[in-house]
Every structure is written in C-alpha cells, then in structure tokens.
N, CA, C, O and CB atoms as a CASP TS submission, in Angstrom:
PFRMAT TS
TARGET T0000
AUTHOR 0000-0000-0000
METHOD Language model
MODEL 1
PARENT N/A
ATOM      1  N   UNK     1      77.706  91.123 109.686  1.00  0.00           N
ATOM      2  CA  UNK     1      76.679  92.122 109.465  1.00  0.00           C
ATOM      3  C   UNK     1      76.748  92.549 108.005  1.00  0.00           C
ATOM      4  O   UNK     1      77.774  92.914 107.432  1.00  0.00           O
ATOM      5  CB  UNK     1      76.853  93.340 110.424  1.00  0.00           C
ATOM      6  N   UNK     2      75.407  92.450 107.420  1.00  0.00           N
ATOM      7  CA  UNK     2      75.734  93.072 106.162  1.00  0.00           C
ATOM      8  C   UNK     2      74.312  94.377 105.671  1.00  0.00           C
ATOM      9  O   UNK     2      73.196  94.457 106.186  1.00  0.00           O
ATOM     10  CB  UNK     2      75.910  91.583 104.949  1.00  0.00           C
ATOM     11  N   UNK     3      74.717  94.979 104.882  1.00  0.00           N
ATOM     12  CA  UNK     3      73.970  95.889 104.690  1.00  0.00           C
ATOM     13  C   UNK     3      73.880  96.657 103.216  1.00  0.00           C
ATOM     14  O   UNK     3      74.579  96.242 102.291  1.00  0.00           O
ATOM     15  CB  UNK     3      74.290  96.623 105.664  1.00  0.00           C
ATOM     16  N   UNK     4      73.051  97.714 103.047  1.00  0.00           N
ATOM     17  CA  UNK     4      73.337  98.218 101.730  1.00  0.00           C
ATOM     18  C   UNK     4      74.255  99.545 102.236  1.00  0.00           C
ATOM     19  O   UNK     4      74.516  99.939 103.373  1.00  0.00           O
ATOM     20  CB  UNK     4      71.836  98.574 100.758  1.00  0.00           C
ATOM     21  N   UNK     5      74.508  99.893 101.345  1.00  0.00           N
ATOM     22  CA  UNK     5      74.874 101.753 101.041  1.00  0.00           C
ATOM     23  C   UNK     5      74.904 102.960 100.242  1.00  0.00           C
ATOM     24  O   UNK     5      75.847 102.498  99.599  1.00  0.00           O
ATOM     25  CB  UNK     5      75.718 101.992 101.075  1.00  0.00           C
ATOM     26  N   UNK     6      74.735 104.013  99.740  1.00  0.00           N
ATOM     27  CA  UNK     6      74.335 104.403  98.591  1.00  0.00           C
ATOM     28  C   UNK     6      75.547 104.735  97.866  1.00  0.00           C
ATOM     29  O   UNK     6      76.388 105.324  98.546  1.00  0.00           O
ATOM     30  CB  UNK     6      73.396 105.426  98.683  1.00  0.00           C
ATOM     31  N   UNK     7      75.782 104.554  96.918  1.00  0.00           N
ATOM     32  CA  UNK     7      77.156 104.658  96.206  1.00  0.00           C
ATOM     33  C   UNK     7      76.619 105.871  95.177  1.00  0.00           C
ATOM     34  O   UNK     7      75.447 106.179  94.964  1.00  0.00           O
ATOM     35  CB  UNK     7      77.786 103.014  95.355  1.00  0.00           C
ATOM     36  N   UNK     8      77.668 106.386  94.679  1.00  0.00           N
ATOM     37  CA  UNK     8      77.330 106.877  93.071  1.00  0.00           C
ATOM     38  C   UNK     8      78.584 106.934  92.653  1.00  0.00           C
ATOM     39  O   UNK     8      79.577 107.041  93.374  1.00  0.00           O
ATOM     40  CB  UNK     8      76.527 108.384  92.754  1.00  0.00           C
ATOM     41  N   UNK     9      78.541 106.834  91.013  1.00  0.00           N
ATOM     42  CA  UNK     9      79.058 106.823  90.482  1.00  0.00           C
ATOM     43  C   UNK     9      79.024 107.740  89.032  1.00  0.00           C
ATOM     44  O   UNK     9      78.230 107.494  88.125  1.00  0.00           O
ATOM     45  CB  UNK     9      79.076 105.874  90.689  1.00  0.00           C
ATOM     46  N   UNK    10      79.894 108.688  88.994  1.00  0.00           N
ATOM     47  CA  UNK    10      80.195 109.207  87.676  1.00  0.00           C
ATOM     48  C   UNK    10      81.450 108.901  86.798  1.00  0.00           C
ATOM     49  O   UNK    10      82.530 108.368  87.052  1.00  0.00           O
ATOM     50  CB  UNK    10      80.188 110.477  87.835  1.00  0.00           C
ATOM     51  N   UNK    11      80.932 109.412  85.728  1.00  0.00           N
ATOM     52  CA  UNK    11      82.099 109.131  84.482  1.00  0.00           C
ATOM     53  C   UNK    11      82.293 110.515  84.042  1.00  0.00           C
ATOM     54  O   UNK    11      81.373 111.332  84.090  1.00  0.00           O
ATOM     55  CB  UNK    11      81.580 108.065  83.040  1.00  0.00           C
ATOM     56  N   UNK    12      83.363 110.774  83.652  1.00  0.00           N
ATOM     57  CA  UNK    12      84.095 111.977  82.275  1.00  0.00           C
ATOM     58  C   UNK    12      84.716 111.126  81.775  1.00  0.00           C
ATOM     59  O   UNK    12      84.749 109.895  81.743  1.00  0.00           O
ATOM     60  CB  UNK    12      85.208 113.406  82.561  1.00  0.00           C
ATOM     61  N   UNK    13      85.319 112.120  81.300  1.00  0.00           N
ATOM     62  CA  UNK    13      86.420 111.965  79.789  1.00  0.00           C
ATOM     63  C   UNK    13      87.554 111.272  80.809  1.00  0.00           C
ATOM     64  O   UNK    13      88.316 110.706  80.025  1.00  0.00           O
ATOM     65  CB  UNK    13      87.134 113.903  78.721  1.00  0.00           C
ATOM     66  N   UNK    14      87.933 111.088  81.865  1.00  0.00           N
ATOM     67  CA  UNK    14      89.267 110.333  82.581  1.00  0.00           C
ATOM     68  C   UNK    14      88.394 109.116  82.952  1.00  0.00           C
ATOM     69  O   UNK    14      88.808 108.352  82.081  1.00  0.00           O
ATOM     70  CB  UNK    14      90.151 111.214  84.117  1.00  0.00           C
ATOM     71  N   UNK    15      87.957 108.773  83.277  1.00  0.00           N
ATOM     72  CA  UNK    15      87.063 107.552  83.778  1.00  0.00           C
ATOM     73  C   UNK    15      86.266 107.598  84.647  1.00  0.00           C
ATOM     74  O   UNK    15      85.234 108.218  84.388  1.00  0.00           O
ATOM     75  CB  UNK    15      87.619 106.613  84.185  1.00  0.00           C
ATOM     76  N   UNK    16      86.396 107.009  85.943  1.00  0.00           N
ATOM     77  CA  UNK    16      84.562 106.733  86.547  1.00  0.00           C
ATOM     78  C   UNK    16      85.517 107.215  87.773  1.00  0.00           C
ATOM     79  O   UNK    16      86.676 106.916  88.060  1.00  0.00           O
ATOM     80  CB  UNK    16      83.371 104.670  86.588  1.00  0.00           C
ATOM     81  N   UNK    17      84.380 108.249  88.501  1.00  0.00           N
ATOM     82  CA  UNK    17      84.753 108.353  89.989  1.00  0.00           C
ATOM     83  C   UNK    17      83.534 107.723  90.944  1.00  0.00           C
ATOM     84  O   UNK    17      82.452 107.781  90.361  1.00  0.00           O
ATOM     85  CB  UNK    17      85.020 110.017  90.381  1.00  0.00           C
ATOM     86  N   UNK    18      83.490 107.345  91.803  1.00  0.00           N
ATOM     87  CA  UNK    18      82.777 106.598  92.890  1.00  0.00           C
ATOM     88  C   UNK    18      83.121 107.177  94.208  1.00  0.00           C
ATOM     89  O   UNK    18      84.244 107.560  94.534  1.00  0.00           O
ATOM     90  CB  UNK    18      83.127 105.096  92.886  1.00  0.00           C
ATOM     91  N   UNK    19      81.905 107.209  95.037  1.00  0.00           N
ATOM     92  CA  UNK    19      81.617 107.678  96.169  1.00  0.00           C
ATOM     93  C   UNK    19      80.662 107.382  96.973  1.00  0.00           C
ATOM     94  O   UNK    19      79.603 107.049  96.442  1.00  0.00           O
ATOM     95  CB  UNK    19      81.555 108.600  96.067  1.00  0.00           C
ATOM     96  N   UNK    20      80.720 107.404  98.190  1.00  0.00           N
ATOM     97  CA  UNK    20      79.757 107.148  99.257  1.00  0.00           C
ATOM     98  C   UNK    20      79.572 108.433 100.028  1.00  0.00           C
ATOM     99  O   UNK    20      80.335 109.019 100.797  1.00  0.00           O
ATOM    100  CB  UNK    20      80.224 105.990 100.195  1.00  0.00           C
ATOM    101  N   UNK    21      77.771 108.843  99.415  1.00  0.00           N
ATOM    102  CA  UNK    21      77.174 110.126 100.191  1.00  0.00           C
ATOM    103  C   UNK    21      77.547 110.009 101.808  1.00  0.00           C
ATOM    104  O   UNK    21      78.107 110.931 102.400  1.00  0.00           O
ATOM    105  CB  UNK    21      75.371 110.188  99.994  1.00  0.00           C
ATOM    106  N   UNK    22      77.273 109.111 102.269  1.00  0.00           N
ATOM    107  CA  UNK    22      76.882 108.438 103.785  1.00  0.00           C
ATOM    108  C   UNK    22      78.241 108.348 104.384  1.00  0.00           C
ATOM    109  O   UNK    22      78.384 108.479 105.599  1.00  0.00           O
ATOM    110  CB  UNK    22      76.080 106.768 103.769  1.00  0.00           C
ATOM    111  N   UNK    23      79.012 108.181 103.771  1.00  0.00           N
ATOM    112  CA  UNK    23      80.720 107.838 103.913  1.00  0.00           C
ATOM    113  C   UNK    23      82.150 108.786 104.074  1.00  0.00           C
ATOM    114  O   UNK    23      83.235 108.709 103.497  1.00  0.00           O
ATOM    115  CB  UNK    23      81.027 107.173 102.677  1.00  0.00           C
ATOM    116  N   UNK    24      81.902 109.232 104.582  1.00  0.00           N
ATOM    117  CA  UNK    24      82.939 110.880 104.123  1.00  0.00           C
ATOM    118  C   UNK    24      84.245 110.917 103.876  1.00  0.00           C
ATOM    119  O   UNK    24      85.050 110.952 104.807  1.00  0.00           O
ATOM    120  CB  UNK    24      83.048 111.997 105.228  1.00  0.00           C
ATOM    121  N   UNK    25      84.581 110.915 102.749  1.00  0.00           N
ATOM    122  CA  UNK    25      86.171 110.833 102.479  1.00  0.00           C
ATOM    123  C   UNK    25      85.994 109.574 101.737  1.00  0.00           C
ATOM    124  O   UNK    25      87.032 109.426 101.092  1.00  0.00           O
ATOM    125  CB  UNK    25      87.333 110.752 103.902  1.00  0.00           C
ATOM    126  N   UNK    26      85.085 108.464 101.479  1.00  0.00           N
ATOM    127  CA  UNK    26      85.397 107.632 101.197  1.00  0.00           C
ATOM    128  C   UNK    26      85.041 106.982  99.798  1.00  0.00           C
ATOM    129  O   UNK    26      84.216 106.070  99.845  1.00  0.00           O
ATOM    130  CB  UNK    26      85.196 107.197 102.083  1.00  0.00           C
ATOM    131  N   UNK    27      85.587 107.353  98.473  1.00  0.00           N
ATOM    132  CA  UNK    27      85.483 107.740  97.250  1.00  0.00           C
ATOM    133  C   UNK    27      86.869 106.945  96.748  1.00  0.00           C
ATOM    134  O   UNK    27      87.933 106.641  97.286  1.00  0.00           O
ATOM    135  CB  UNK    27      85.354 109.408  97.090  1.00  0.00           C
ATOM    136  N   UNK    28      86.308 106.786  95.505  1.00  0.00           N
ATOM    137  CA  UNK    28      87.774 106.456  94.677  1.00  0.00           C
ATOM    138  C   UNK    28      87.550 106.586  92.791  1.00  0.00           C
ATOM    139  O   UNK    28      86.830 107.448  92.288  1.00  0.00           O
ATOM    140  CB  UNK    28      88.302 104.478  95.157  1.00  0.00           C
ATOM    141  N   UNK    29      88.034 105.939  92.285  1.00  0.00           N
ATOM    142  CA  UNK    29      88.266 105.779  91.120  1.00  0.00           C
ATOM    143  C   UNK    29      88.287 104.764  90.193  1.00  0.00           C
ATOM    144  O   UNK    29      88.367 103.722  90.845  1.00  0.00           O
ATOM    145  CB  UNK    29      88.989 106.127  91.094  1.00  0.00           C
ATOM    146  N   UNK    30      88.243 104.399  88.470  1.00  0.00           N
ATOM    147  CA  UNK    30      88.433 103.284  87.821  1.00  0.00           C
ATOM    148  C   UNK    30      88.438 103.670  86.477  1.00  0.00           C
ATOM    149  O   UNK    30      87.749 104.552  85.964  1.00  0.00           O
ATOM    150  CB  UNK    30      87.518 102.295  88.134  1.00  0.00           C
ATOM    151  N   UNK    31      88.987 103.189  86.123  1.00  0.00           N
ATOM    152  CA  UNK    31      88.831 103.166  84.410  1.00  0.00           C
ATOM    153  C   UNK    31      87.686 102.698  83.466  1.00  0.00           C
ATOM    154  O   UNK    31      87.372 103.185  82.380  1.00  0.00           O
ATOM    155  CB  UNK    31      89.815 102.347  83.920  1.00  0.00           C
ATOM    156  N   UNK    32      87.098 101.573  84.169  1.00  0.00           N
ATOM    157  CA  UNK    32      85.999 101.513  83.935  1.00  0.00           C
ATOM    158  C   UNK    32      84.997 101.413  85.149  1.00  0.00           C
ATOM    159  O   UNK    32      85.358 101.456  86.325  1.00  0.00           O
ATOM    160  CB  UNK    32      85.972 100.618  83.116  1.00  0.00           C
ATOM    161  N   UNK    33      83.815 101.288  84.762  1.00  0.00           N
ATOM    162  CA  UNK    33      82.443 101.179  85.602  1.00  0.00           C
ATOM    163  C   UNK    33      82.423  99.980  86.533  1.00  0.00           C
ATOM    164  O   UNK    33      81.749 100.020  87.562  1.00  0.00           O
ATOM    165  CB  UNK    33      81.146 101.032  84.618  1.00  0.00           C
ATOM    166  N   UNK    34      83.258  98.743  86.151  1.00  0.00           N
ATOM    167  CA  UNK    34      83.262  97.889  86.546  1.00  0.00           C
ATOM    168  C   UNK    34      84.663  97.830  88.294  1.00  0.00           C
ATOM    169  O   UNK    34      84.587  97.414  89.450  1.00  0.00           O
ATOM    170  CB  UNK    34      83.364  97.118  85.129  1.00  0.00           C
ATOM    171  N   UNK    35      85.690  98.494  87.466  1.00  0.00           N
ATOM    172  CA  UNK    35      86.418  98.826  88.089  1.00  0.00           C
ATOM    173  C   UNK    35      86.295  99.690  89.338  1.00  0.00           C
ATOM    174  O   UNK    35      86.843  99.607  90.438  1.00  0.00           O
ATOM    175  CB  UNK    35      86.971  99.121  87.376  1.00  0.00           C
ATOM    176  N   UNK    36      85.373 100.581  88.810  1.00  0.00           N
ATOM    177  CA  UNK    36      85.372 101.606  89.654  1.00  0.00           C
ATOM    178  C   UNK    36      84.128 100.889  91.001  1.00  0.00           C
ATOM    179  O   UNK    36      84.100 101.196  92.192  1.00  0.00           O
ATOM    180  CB  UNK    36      84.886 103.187  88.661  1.00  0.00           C
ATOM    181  N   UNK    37      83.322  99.997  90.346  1.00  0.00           N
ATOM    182  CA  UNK    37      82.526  99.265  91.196  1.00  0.00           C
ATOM    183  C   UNK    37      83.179  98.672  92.202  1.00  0.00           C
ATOM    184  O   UNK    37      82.460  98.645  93.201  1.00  0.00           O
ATOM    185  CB  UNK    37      81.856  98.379  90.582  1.00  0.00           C
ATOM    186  N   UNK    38      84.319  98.143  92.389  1.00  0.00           N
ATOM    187  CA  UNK    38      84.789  96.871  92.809  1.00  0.00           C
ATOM    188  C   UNK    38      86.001  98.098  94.142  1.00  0.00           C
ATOM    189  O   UNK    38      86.406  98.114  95.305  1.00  0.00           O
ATOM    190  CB  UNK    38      85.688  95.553  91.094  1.00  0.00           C
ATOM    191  N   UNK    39      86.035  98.560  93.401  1.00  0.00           N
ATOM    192  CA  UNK    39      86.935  99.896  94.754  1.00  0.00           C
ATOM    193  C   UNK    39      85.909 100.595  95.336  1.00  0.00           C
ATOM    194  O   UNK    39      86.253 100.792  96.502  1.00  0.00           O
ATOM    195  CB  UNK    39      88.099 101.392  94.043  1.00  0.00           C
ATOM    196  N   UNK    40      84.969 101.010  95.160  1.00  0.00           N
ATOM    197  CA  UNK    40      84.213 101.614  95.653  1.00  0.00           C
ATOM    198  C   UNK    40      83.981 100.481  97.016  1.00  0.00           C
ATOM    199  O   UNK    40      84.368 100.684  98.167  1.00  0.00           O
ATOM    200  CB  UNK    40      83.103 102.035  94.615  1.00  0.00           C
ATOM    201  N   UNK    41      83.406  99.530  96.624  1.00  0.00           N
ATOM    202  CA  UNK    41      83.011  98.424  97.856  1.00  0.00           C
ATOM    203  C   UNK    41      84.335  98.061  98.301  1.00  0.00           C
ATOM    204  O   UNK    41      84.477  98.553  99.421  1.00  0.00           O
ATOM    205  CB  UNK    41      82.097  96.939  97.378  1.00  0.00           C
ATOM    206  N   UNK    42      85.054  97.623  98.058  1.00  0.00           N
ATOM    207  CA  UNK    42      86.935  98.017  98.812  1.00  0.00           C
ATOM    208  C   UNK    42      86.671  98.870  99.769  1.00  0.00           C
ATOM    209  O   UNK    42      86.403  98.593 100.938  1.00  0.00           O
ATOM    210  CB  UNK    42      88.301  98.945  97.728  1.00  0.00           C
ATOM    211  N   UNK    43      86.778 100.424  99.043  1.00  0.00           N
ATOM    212  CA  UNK    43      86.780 101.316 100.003  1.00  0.00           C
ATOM    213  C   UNK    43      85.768 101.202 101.238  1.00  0.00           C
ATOM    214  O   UNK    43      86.194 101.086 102.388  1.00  0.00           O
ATOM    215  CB  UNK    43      86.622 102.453  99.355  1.00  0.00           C
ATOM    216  N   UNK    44      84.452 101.239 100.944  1.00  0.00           N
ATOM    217  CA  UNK    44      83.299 101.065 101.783  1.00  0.00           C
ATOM    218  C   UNK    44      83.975 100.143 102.755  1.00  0.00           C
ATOM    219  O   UNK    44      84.667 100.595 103.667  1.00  0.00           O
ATOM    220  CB  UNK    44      81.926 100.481 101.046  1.00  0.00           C
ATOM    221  N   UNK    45      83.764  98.703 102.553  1.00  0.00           N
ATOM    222  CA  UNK    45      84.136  97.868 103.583  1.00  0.00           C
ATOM    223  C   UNK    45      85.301  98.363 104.463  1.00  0.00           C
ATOM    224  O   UNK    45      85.063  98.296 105.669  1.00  0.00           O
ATOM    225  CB  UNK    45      84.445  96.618 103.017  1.00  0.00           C
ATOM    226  N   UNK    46      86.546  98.862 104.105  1.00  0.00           N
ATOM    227  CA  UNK    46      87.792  99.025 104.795  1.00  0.00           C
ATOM    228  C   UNK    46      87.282 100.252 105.885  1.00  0.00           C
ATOM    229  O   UNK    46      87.582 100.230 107.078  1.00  0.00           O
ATOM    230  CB  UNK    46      89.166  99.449 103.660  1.00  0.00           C
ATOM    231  N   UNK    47      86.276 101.555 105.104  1.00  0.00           N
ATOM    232  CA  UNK    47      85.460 102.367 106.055  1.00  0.00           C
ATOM    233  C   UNK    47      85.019 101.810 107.081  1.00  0.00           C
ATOM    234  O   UNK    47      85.754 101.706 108.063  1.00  0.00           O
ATOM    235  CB  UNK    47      84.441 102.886 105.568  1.00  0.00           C
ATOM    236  N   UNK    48      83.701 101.316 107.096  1.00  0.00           N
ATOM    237  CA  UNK    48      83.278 100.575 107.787  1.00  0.00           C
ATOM    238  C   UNK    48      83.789  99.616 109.119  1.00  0.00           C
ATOM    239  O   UNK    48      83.127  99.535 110.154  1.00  0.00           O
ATOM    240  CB  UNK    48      82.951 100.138 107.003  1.00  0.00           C
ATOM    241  N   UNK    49      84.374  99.297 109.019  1.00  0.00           N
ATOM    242  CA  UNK    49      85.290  98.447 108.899  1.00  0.00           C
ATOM    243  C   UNK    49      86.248  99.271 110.598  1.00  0.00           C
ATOM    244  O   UNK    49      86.684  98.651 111.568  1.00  0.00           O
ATOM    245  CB  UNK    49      86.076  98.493 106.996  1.00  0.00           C
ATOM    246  N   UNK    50      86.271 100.725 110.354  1.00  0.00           N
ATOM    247  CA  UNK    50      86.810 101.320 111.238  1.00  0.00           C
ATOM    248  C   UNK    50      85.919 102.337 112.530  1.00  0.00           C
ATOM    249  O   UNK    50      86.482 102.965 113.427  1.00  0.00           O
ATOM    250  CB  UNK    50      87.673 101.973 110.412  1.00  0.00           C
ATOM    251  N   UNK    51      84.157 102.244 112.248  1.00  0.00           N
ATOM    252  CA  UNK    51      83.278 102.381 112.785  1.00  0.00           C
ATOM    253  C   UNK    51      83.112 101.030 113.898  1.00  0.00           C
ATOM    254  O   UNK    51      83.505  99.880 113.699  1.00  0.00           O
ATOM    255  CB  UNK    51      82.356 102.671 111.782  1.00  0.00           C
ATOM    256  N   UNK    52      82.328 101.625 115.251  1.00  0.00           N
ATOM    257  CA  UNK    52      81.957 100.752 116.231  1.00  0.00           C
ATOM    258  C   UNK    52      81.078  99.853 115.853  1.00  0.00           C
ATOM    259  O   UNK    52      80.475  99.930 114.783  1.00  0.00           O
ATOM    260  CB  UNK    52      81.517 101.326 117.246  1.00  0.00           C
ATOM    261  N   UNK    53      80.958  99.114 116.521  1.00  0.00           N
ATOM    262  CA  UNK    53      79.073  98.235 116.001  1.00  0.00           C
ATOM    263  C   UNK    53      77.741  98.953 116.028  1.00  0.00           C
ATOM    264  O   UNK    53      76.892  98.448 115.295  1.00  0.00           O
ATOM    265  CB  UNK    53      78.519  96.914 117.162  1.00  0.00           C
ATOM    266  N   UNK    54      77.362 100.061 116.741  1.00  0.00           N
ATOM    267  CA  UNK    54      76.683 100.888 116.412  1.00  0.00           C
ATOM    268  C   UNK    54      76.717 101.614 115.542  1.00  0.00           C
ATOM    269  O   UNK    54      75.707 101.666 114.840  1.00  0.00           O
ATOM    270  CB  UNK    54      76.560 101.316 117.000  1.00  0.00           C
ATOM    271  N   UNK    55      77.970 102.557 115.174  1.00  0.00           N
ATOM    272  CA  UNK    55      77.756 103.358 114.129  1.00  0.00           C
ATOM    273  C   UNK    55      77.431 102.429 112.643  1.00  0.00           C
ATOM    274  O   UNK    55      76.745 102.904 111.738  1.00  0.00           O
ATOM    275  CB  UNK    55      79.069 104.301 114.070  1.00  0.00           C
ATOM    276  N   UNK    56      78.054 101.025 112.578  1.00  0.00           N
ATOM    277  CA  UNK    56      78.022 100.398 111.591  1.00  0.00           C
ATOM    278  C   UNK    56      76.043 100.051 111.217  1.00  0.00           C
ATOM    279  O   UNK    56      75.208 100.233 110.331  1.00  0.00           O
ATOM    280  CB  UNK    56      79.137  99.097 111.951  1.00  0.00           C
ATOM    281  N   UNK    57      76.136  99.646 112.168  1.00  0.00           N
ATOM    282  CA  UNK    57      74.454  99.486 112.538  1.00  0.00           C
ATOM    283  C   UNK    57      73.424 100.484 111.934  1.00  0.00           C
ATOM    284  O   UNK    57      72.646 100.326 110.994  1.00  0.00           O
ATOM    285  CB  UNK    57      74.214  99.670 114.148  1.00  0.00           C
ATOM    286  N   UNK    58      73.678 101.746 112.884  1.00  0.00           N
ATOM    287  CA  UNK    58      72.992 103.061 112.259  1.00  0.00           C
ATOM    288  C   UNK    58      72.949 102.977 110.645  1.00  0.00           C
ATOM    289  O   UNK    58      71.888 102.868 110.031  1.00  0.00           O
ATOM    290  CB  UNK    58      73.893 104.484 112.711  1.00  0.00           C
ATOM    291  N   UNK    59      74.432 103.050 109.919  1.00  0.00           N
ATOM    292  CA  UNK    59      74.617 103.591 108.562  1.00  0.00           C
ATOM    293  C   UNK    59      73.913 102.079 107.270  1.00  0.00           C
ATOM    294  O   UNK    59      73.757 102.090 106.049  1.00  0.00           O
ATOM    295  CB  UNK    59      76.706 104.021 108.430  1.00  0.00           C
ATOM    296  N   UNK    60      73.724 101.251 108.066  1.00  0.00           N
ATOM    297  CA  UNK    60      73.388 100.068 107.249  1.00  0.00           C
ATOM    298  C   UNK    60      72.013  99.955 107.296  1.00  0.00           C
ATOM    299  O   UNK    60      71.506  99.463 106.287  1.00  0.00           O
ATOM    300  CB  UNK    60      74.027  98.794 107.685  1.00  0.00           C
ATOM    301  N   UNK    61      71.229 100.294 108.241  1.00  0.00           N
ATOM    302  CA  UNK    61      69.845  99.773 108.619  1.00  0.00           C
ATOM    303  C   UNK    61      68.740 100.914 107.657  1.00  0.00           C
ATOM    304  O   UNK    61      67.516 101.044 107.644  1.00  0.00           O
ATOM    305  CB  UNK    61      69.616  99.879 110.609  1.00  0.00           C
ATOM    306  N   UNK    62      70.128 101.773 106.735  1.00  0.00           N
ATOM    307  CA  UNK    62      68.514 103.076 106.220  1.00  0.00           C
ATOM    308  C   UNK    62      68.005 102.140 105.046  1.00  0.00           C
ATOM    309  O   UNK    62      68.611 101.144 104.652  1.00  0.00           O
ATOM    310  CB  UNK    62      69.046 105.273 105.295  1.00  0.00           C
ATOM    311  N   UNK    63      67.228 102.442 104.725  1.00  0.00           N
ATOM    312  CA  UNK    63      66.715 101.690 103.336  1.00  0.00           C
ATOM    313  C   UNK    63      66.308 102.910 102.173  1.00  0.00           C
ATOM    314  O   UNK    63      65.366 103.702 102.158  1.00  0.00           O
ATOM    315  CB  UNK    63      65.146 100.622 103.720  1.00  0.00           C
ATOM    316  N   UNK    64      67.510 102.684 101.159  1.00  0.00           N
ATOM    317  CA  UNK    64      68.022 103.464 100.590  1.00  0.00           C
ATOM    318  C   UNK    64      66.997 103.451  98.925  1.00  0.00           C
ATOM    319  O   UNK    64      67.277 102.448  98.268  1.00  0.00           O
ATOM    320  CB  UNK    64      69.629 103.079 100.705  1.00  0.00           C
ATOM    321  N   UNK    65      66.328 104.032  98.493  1.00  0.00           N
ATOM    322  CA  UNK    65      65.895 103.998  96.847  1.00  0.00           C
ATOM    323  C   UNK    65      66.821 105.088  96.060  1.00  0.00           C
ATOM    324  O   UNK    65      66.712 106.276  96.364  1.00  0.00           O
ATOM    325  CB  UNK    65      64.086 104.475  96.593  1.00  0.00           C
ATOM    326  N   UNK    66      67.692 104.691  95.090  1.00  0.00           N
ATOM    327  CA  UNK    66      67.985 105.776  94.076  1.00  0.00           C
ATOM    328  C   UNK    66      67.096 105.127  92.592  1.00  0.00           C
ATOM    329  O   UNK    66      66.390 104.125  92.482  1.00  0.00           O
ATOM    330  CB  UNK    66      69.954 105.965  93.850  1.00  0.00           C
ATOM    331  N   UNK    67      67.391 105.909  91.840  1.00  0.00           N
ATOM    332  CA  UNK    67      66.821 106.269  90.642  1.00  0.00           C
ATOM    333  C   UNK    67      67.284 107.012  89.409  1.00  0.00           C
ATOM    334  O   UNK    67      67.806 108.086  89.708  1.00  0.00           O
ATOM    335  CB  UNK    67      65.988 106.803  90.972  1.00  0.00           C
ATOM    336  N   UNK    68      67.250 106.781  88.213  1.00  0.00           N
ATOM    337  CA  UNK    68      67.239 107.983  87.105  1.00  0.00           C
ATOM    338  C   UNK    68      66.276 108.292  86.759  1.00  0.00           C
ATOM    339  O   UNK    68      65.662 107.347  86.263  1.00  0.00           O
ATOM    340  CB  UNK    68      67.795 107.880  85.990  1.00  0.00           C
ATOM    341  N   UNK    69      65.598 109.471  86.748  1.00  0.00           N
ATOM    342  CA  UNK    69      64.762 110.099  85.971  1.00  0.00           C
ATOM    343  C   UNK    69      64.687 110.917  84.795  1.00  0.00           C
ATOM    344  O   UNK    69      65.000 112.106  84.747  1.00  0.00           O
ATOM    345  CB  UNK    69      64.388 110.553  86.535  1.00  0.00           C
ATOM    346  N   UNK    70      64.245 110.199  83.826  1.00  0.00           N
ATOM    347  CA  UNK    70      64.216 110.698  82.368  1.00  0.00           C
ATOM    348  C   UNK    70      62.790 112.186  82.772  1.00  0.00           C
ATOM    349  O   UNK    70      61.808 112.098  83.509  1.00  0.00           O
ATOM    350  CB  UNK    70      63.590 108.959  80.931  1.00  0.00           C
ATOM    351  N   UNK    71      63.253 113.337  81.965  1.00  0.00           N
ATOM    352  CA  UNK    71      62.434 114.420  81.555  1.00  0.00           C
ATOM    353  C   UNK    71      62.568 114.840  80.541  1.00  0.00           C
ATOM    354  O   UNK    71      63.662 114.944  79.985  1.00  0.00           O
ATOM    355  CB  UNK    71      62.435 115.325  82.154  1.00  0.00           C
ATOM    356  N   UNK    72      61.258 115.250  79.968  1.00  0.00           N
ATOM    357  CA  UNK    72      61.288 115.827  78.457  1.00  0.00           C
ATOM    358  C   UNK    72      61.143 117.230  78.645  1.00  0.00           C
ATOM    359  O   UNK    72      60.213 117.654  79.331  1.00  0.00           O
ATOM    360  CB  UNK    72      60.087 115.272  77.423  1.00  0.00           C
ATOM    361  N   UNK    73      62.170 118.186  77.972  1.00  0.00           N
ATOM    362  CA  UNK    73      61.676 120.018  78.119  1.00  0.00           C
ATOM    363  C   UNK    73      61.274 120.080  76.947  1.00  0.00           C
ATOM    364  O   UNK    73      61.629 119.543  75.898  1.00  0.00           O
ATOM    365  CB  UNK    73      62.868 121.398  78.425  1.00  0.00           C
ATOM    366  N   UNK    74      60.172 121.085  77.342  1.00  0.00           N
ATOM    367  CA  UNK    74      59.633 121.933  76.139  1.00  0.00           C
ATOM    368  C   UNK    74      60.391 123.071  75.223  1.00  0.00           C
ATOM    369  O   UNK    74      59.785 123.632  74.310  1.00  0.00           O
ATOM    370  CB  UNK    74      58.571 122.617  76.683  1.00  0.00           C
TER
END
C-alpha cells in the first residue's frame, strides 16, 4: 500500500525539524533538509507501520495540497 502524507518541515539556526500533522508524535530532525527528509519518511513508515489496515487506509487515501504563499504588505 502506498500513499502520500503531509510532512513539514522547518529550519532555525540548529537545523531542520520535520513532522507529520496527521501523525502524532511522529517528528524528527536533520542537519540538513535533505537529511531531515529521509527521517521524516523513516519515521512515517515505522508509524504507519504500527496502524491496522484500516487506519493505514483512512490516513493515506486524503488528497493532500500544500503550498507557499508569497504576500506583499503595504
């Protein structure tokens, strides 16, 4: 079964943290963006991973849009 999920990812001044809205508890870390990519889906899968075939089902089947939106203030 495969599916999407919504991840995010921020950076500071220590490096990149990563997380799954949909996922609870299930977040991590990296030094870089790349890094932090590659644990994030670690983590996810090993989550997952501990859900029934339904719940897995439910959390995979949303169809997810994120985005950045640039605004200009006056």
């Amino acid at each position: 079964m495969s599916g999407k999920i919504n991840v995010v990812i921020e950076q500071d001044e220590h490096g990149f943290f990563a997380y799954c809205p949909d996922l609870p508890g299930c977040h991590t870390q990296g030094d870089t963006f790349e890094e932090a990519l590659a644990n994030i889906r670690e983590a996810a899968v090993l989550y997952l991973e501990t859900l029934d075939e339904d719940e897995r089902r439910d959390l995979l089947s949303k169809e997810i849009i994120s985005l950045s939106l640039e605004v200009a203030l006056a």
